[in-house]
N, C-alpha and C positions, 0 to 999 in steps of 0.2 A: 473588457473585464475591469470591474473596479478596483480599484487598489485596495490592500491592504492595509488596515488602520492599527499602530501598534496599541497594545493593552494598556501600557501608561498613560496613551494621550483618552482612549477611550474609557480610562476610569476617570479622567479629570471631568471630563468633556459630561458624563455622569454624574458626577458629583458638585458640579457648575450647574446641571439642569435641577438636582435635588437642592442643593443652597437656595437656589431661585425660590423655588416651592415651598421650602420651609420660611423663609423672609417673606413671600405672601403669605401664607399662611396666619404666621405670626402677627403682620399688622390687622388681618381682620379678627383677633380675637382679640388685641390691644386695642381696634376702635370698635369693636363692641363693646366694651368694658370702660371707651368713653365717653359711647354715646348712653349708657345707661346712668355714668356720672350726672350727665347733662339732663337725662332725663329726672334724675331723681332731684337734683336743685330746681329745676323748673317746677315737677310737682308741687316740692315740697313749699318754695313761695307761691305757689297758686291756691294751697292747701286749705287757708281759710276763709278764703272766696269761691271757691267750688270745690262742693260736700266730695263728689266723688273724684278727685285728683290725690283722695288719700290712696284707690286703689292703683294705682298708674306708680305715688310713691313708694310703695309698699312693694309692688314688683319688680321699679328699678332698686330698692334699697338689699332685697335680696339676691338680684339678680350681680349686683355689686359685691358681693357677699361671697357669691358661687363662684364668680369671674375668680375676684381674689383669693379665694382659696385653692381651686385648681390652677390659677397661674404658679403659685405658692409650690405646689406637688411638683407640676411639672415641672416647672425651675429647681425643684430638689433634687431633682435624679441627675441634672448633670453640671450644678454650680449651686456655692453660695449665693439664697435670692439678696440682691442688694448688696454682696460683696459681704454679709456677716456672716461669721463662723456659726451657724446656729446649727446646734447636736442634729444628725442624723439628715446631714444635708448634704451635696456632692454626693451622692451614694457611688454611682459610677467610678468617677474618678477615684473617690477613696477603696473600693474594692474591685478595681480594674485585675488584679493578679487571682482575685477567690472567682472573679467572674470568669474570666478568662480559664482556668485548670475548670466550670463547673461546665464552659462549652464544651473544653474538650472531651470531659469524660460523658455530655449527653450525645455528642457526636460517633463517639467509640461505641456506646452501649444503644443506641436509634438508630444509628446509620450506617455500622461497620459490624456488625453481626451477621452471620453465615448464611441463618434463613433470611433475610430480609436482601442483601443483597442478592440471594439465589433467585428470589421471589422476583425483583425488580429488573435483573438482569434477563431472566426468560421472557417476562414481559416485552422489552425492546426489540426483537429477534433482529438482532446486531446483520446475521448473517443474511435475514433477507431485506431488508435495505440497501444494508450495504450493496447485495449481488440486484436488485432493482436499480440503485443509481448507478453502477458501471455499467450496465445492458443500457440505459439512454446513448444513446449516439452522442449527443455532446457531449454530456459528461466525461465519454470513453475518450474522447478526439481531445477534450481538455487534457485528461491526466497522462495519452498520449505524449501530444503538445508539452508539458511539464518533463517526464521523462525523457523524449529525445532533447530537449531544450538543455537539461545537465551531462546530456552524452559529451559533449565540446570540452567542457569544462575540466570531467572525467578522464576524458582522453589525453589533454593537452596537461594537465596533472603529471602526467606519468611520465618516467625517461625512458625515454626511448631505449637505448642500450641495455639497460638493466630488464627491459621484457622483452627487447629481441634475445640475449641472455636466456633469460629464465622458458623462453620459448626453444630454444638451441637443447639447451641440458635437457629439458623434458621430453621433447621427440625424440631425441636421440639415441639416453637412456631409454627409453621406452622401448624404439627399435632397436637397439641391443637387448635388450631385454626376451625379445622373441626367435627363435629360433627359424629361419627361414626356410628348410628344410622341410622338418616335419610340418609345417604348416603350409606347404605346397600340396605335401603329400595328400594331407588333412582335407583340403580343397578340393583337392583333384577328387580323391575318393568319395568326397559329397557330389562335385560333379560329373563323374560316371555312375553314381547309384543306376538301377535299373535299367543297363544298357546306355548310359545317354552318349554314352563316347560312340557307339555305334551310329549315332547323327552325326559327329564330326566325320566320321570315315566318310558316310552316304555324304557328305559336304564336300570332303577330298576327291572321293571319285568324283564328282558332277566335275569341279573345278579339272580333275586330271582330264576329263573328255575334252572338257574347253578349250584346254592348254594344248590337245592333241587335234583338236578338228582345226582351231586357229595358226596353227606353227607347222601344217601338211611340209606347204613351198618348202622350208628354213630345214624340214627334217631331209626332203629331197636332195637339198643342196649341200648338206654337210655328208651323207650320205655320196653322192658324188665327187666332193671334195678328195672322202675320206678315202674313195674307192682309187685301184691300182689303175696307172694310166692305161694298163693294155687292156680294164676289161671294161665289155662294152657297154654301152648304155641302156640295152636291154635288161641285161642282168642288173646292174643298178637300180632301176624298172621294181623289176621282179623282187630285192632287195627289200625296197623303199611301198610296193604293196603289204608283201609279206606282213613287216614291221607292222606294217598301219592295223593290217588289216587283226595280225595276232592282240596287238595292244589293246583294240576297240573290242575285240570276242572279250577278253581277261577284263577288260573294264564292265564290260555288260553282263558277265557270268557273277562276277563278285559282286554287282549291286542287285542282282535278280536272287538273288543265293543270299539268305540269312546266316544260314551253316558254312558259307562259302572259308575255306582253310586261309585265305584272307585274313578272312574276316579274324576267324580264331587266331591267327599271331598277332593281330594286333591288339586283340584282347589281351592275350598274354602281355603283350610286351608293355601295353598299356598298367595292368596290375603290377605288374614285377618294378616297371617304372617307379609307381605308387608307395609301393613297399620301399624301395631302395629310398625313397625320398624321406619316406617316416623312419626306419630304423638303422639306416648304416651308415655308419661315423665317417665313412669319403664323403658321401653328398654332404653332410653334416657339415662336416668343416667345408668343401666346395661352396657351402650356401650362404654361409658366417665370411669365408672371403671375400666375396661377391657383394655381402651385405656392407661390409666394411670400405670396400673399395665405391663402394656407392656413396655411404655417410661421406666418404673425408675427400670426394671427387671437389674442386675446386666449383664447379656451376651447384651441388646440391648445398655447399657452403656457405654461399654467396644469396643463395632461394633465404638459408636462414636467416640472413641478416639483414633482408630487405622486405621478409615476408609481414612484418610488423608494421613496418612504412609503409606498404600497399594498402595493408588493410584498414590502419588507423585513416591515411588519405582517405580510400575510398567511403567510411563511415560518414568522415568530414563533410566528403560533398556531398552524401547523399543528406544528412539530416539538415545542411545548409539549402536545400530544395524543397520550394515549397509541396512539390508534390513529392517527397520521401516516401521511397518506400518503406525504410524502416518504422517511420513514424505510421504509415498504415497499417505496417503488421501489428506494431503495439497496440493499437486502437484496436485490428479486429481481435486480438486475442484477449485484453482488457474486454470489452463487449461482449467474446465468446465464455468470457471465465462468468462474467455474472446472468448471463442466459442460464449456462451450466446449470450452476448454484440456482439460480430462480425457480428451474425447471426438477432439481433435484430436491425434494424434501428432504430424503435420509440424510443426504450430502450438509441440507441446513442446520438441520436439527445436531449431524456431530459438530460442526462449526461453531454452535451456538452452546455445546455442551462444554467444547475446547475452552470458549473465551468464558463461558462462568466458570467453567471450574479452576482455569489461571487467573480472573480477577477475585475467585474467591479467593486464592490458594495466598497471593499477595497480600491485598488486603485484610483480609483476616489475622495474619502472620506481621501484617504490621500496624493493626489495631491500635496498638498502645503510641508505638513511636508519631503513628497519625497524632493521636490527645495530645501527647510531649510536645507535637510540634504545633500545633494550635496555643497551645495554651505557654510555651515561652516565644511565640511569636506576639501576642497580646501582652506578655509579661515587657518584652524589649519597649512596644510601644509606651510612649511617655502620655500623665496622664490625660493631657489634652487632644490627642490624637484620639485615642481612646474615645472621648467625650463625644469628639467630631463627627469620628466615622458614625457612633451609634444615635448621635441626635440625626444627623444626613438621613441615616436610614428608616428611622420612626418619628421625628421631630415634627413630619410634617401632619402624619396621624396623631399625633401628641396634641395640638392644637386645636383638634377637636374635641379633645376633653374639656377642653377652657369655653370654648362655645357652648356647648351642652351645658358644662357647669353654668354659666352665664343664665339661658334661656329657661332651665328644671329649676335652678337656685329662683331666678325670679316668680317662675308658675308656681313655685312652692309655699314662697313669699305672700304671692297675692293670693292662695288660696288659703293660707293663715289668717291673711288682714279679716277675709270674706266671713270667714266661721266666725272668728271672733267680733264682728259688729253684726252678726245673724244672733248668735247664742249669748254673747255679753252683751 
């Protein structure tokens, strides 16, 4: 990636390639101007020894003419030619402040008006470029790369204490804030809608069969334990089928049975649960204890104070890896925002109506303060600066007024001399 070039060095670095240009420039209108010197004394001593070296003089003498006159002009606009005060010369420099306020207010009234901005602004469509270069993969992987690159910085910024703090008070209040209760109840009643608790029962029984065909021996045996020394072990027998056998019909009758009376008290008991959880002030307060005794438990205390330091670390190493994942996710969602946008016209067209109708809304609204600042930013400048910037930037097209003047003043010249030894 190449570096960054700051604006100071690359307006010098500008203005060092324009100086250049303007300094050629200048010598080749200066030695036109003396080679047409040269040519016109050469002429002019060869002039009565060959007839037609009067038209060769006659071209360099006006060609000399043109030179110096438009040397003359363009030397006016931004210095005394020769160092003399002569009237209506410096023009620049002497009305750098009327120039300056007549930028600003052509720039206010050309370039900061409503429709012309509106006009130019729709034209760019902001929103689908922009959402074209973050849909590039590099691009995305670049402005990724940039943003987890200031995560470090970001993080290692902050005090710790003061956002494990402000992380503390905000869960905290927060869950005090909510009632634990009725937002069981709340829960519960969303998850039994349309029988669902009836799945947890048919869950219970399966599990209650499992628990009884697996624990047979262990139910024999307490059974036995439990039983009087004198009676015998058939009866215990007889006992320990019984049992089995009653539990497993009760297990198979209630899960074959929908309407099974089961089934219906634990519906009951399931709703009345429900209800006592939403509206009655025992659970109420039972559940705000509970909540309380959780908050100020020494280990969820301790989660708060370190839950900051986990996560800051963990951010750390991961954006310090070259293969991050947070850095991927930024990337695909960078890439996925300007697919989006790419893919969505509507979506461009409001984006692109958002950002004219805010850069109208600005600029417009600051029309004037723009001219003000243009034109006492030119006013500050002293009036050699002034001269500088504005020769840098036209000085070197300037010089070709001097040429032209040179080459037209001399065609002009010798087509004077022509007519007049044709017709005089």
């Amino acid at each position: 990636m190449s570096a960054v070039v700051p604006i100071s060095q690359k307006t010098q670095e500008q203005e060092a390639q324009q100086a250049e240009g303007l300094l050629r420039m200048r010598r080749l209108a200066t030695g036109l101007l003396l080679l047409m010197v040269a040519i016109f004394v050469a002429a002019r001593l060869g002039e009565e020894s060959v007839s037609w070296m009067g038209y060769i003089r006659s071209f360099a003498e006006a060609a000399m003419v043109g030179a110096l006159a438009d040397w003359f002009a363009v030397t006016a606009l931004f210095r005394h030619p020769l160092g003399l005060p002569i009237p209506h010369t410096a023009i620049i420099p002497r009305n750098k402040d009327r120039l300056g306020a007549s930028l600003g207010t052509f720039v206010q009234s050309n370039f900061l008006s409503p429709e012309i901005l509106s006009e130019k602004i729709a034209a760019w469509n902001i929103a689908g470029r922009v959402s074209q270069w973050l849909a590039d993969s590099g691009n995305s992987a670049m402005v990724a790369d940039r943003i987890a690159g200031a995560i470090p910085d970001v993080l290692t910024g902050l005090n710790d204490d003061d956002v494990n703090r402000f992380i503390e008070i905000n869960i905290t209040s927060r869950l005090r804030a909510v009632e634990v209760a009725p937002l069981a109840g709340s829960i519960l009643q969303t998850l039994t809608a349309n029988n669902k608790h009836q799945e947890l029962f048919d869950a219970a029984l399966r599990l209650a069969a499992g628990l009884l065909e697996s624990n047979r021996d262990l139910i024999r045996h307490k059974i036995r334990e439990e039983s009087p020394w004198y009676v015998p072990g058939f009866v215990d027998n007889k006992i320990y089928e019984k049992i089995i056998t009653k539990a497993e019909q009760t297990l198979a009758d209630v899960n074959a049975d929908p309407e099974h009376e089961l089934r219906r008290q634990f519906h009951r008991a399931t709703h009345d649960f429900i209800e006592r959880l939403r509206t009655s002030p025992e659970y109420r307060d039972r559940g705000e204890q509970l909540k309380e005794d959780l908050l100020n438990h020494p280990i969820v205390q301790q989660y708060f104070s370190r839950v900051w330091s986990d996560v800051k670390q963990k951010i750390l190493s991961d954006v310090a890896n070259p293969d991050s994942s947070i850095r991927e996710q930024i990337r695909r969602a960078v890439a996925g925002f300007g697919e989006s946008i790419a893919r969505d016209e509507a979506m461009r067209d409001k984006i692109n109506n958002w950002i004219r109708d805010a850069a109208i809304g600005v600029l417009s609204s600051r029309r004037e303060e723009i001219a003000a600042l243009i034109s006492d930013t030119v006013r500050r400048w002293d009036a050699q600066t002034v001269t500088r910037k504005m020769e840098l930037q036209v000085g070197k097209d300037l010089q070709y007024i001097r040429i032209n003047g040179t080459i037209v003043g001399g065609l002009v010249g010798l087509l004077i001399y022509t007519l007049s030894e044709i017709f005089l």
